[in-house]
N, C-alpha and C positions, 0 to 999 in steps of 0.2 A: 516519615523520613526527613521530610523539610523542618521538623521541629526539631530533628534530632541536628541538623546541618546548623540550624541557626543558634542552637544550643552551644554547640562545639565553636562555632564563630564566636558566640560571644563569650565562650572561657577564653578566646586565644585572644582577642581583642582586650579582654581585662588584664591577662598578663601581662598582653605588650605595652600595657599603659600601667601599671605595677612596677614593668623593668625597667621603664622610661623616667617613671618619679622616683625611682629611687637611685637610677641614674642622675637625676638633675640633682637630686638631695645630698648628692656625695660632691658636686660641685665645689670647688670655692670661690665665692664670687666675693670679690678685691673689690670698694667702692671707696676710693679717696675722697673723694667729696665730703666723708664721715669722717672727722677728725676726734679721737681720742685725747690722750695724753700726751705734753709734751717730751722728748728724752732727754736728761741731761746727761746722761753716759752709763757706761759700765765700766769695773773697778776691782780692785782687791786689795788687801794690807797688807803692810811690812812692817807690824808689831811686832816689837822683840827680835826681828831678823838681825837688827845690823844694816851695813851698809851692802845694798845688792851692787854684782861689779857689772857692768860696763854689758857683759852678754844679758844676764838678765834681763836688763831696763829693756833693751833694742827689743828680747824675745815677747817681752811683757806689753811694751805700749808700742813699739814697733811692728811685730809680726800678728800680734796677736789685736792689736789698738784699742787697748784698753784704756779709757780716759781721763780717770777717778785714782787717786792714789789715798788711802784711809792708814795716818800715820796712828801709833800708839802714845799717848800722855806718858807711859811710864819711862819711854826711853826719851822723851822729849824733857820731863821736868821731875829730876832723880830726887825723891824724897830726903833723902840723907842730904842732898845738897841746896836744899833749899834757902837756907839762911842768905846763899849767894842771889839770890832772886836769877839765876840762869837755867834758861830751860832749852839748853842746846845737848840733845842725845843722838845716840849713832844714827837714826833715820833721815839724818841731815844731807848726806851727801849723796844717798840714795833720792829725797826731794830736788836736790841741787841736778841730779841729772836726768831726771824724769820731765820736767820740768820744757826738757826742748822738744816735748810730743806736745807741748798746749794744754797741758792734762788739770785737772781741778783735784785740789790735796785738801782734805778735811780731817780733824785729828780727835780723837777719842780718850779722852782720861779715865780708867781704871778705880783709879780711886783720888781723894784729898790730900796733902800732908798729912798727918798723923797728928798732928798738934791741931789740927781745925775738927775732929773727930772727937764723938761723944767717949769713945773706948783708948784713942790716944795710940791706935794700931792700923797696920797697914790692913789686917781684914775683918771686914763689914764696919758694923758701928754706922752713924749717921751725922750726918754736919750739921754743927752746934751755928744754932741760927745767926750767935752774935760774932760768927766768921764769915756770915755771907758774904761781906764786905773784902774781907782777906782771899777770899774764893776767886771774885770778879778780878782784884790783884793777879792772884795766881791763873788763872786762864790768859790774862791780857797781857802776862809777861810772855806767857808763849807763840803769842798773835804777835809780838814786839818784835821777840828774840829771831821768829821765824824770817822778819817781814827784814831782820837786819842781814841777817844769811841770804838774802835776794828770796826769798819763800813767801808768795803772797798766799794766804789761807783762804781759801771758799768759804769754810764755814769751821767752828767752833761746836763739838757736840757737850753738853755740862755734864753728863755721865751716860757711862758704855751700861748696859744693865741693870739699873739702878732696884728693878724688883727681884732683883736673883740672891741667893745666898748662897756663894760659893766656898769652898774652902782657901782661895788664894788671895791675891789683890783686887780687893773691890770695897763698895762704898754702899748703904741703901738709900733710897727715896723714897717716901712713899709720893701718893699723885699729887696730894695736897702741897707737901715740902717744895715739888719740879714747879708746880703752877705758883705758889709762892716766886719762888724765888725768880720764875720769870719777870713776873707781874712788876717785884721792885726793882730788878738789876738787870733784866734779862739785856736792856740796852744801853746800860754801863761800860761794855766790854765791845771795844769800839776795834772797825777795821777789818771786818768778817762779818758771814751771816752766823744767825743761833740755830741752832738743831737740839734737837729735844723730841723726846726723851729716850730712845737707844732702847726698849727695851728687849729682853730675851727672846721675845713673840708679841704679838698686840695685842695690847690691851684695853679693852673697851673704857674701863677705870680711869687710868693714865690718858688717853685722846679728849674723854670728854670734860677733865681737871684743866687740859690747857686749852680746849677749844671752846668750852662751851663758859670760860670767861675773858672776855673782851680786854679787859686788860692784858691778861698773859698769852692771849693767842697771838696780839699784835706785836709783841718782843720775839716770835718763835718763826723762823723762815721756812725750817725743812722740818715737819714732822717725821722724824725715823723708826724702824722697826727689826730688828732681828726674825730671825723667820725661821727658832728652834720649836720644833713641834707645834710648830702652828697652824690653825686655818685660816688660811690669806682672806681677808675684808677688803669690799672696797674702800680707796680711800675720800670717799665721796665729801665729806666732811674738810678734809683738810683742801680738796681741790677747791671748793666751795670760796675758802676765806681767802684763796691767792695763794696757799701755800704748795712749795714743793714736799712730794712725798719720797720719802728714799728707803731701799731695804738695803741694810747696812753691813751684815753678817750672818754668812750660812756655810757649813763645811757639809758634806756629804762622805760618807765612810767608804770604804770600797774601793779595789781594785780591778773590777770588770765591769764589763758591760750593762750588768744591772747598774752599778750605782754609777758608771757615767751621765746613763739615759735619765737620770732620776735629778741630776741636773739642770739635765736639759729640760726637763717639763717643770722644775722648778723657775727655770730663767719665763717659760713662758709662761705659768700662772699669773707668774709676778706683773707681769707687763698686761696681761691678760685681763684675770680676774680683779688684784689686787688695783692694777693701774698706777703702779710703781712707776715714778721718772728716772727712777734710777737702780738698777741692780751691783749691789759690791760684795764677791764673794769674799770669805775670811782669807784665811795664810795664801801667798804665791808661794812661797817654799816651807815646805813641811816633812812629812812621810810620802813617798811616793804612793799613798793609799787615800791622802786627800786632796793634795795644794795642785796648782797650775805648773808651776816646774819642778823639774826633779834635783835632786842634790848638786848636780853637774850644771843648774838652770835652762835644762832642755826643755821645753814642752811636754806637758804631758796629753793623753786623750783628753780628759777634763778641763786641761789649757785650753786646745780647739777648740772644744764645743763652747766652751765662754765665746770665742772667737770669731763664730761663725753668727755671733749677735755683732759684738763691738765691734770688729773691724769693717762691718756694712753700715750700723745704726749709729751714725754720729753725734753728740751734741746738737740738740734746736732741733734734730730731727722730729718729728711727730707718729705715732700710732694709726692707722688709718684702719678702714673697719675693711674685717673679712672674717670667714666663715672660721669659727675657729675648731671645730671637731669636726672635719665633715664625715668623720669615718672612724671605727675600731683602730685606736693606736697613732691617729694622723690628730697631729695637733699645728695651726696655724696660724703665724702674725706677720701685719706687713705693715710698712713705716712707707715714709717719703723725707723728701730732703734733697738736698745737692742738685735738684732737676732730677730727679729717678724715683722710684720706686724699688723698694724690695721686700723681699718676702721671705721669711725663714721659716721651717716645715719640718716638725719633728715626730720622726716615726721611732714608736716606742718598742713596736712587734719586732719579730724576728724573720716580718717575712716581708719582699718588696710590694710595695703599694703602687696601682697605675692610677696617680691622681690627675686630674681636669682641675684646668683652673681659669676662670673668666673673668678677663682686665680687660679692661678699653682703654684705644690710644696708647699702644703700646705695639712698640716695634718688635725686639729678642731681651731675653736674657742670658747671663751668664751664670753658670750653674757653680755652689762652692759647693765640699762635701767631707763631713770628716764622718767616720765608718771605719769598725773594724781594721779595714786597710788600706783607709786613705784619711789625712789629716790636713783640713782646708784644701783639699785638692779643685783645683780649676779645670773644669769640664767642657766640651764643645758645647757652643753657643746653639740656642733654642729660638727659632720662631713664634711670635704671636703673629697666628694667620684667623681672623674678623673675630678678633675680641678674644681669642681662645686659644690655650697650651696643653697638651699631657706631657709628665715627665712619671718614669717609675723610681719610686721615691724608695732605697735600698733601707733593706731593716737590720738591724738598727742603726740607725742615723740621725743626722742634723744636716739639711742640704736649707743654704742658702742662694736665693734668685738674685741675681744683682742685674740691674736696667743698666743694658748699656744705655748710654751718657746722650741724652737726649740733645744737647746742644750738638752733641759732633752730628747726627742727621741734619739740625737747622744749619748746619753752618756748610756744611756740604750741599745740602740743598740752594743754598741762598751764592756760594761760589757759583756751582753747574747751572744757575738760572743766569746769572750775572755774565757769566763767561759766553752765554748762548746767543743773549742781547747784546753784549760786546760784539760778536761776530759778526752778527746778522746787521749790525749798521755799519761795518766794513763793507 
């Protein structure tokens, strides 16, 4: 009988310590002290738009704080109009009022003139080496023309896709031509940084053409990447030599639920896995089945969910290490900056998640949430009571933690001690 007692004790005792570990397993445990990457924003483009009026900009870097504006070459510098060396296109006045969020604007060319091209057409064909020189011209009048319209450019990309072959306006490279032509011009084209090389998805090919020579890595600032059918790489290589990494271009199809969420765990692969500084989705306005706003420039779901990144994770902000899958469908990343921390938490399921989450020195947060039917919505304020939170995390979602503002405790703290010792020597 006492064998059979002690038996059944120690099945109940393994369990309890089974539901216990796999309770701490589902934890997310936040350690700031582990610093990743740093961020230099989130973004999207207004190729080919025109000039977006007055609602958009506010909805776009306003509501939503997006901080990356990614212009198009083709509306910047009109092939046909080249002869005038001017490269002012409709994206200008859309720059011109973007401009008062702080935002960082980098611009992407399409393709060459036509006359610097081996086929003398606006598509594919490859630049005739002995234009390089008229190339460096043609980019730096747009750094010029920008800088004269009050448009200071972050950075300079020498071609959008250069491994693609599409049917419309574009240019090829192959990795040898990009790494060339850094190696002798890439710091010719003064007044910006250089980005290179843009392409569809990353390529192992192309990264190790400009990195793994010293000449041409050192003319290259931001290693960029499109992120069409790709598997995200880290960018351990480019972190390496000082450079910033950015992913430049991604559209997601879809008008529900599936393909917003598929976004959202795009945004945090990137920052994730890949260790991107920077995420810029494609079109703000498009078909209401991909862009950020809709025709009207309202918000869309896909708006939010960018949102629920950039309007917490500001420029200079940093990455900080935390658990990032603790569980089926629960994916996690959390930043610092501005005196706070935060933490964005994407449930991929359809069903709510009761997640634990363990930060030290940390007072509450604010909860943001966009979901089915709520969009950035602001939530009653949460306790951390000895290092420790649950929140149930609505499926499908994107909920953002935001740290209330740690100076306002120091500064209220440091009043009510102040005011007490004032008193008491009355």
């Amino acid at each position: 009988m006492n064998k059979i007692l002690n038996s059944k004790l120690a099945i109940i005792l393994l369990l309890f310590f089974i539901f216990n570990k796999i309770k701490s397993d589902n934890k997310v445990i936040i350690n700031p002290g582990i610093i990743h990457q740093n961020i230099d924003g989130f973004g999207g483009s207004s190729a080919w738009l025109g000039e977006i009026p007055d609602k958009g900009i506010d909805n776009i870097f306003g509501k939503l704080g997006l901080s990356i504006l990614r212009l198009g070459m083709v509306d910047i510098c009109n092939n046909a109009k080249w002869g005038t060396y001017r490269c002012i296109g409709r994206e200008i006045q859309t720059a011109k009022k973007a401009l008062k969020y702080g935002i960082k604007i980098f611009a992407s060319p399409s393709t060459s003139p036509n006359s610097f091209k081996t086929n003398n057409y606006e598509i594919m064909g490859e630049l005739k080496e002995d234009k390089y020189g008229d190339y460096v011209e043609y980019l730096q009048t747009a750094v010029d023309d920008l800088k004269k319209n009050g448009i200071p450019l972050y950075a300079m990309s020498l071609q959008s896709e250069p491994d693609f072959s599409p049917p419309y306006i574009s240019i090829k490279w192959s990795p040898e031509q990009i790494a060339k032509f850094l190696k002798y011009n890439g710091r010719r084209i003064k007044g910006t940084k250089i980005m290179a090389p843009e392409c569809a998805h990353f390529r192992q090919d192309y990264n190790d053409a400009i990195l793994n020579d010293p000449a041409a890595a050192k003319n290259v600032d931001i290693m960029a990447w499109h992120m069409y059918g790709m598997q995200l790489v880290p960018q351990t290589k480019a972190h390496q030599l000082g450079k910033s990494a950015w992913m430049t271009e991604i559209t997601n199809d879809g008008n529900d639920w599936k393909s917003f969420m598929e976004t959202a765990k795009g945004i945090h692969d990137c920052m994730t896995i890949a260790e991107y500084n920077a995420y810029v989705y494609f079109w703000f306005k498009d078909s209401k089945y991909i862009s950020l706003v809709d025709k009207n420039y309202d918000i869309t779901p896909r708006g939010y969910i960018l949102g629920q990144y950039a309007k917490f994770i500001r420029p200079n902000y940093v990455r900080i290490d935390a658990t990032a899958n603790p569980s089926t469908n629960i994916f996690v990343s959390a930043y610092k900056g501005g005196n706070k921390i935060i933490i964005v938490v994407v449930n991929n399921g359809y069903s709510n998640i009761n997640q634990q989450f363990s930060i030290k020195s940390i007072n509450s947060f604010i909860p943001y949430i966009t979901s089915p039917n709520k969009n950035l919505s602001k939530e009653a304020n949460i306790a951390v009571k000895n290092g420790l939170f649950s929140y149930s995390i609505p499926g499908p979602s994107v909920v953002t933690f935001d740290e209330i503002y740690k100076l306002y405790y120091n500064e209220y703290i440091h009043i009510y001690i102040h005011t007490i010792i004032k008193f008491k020597k009355k």
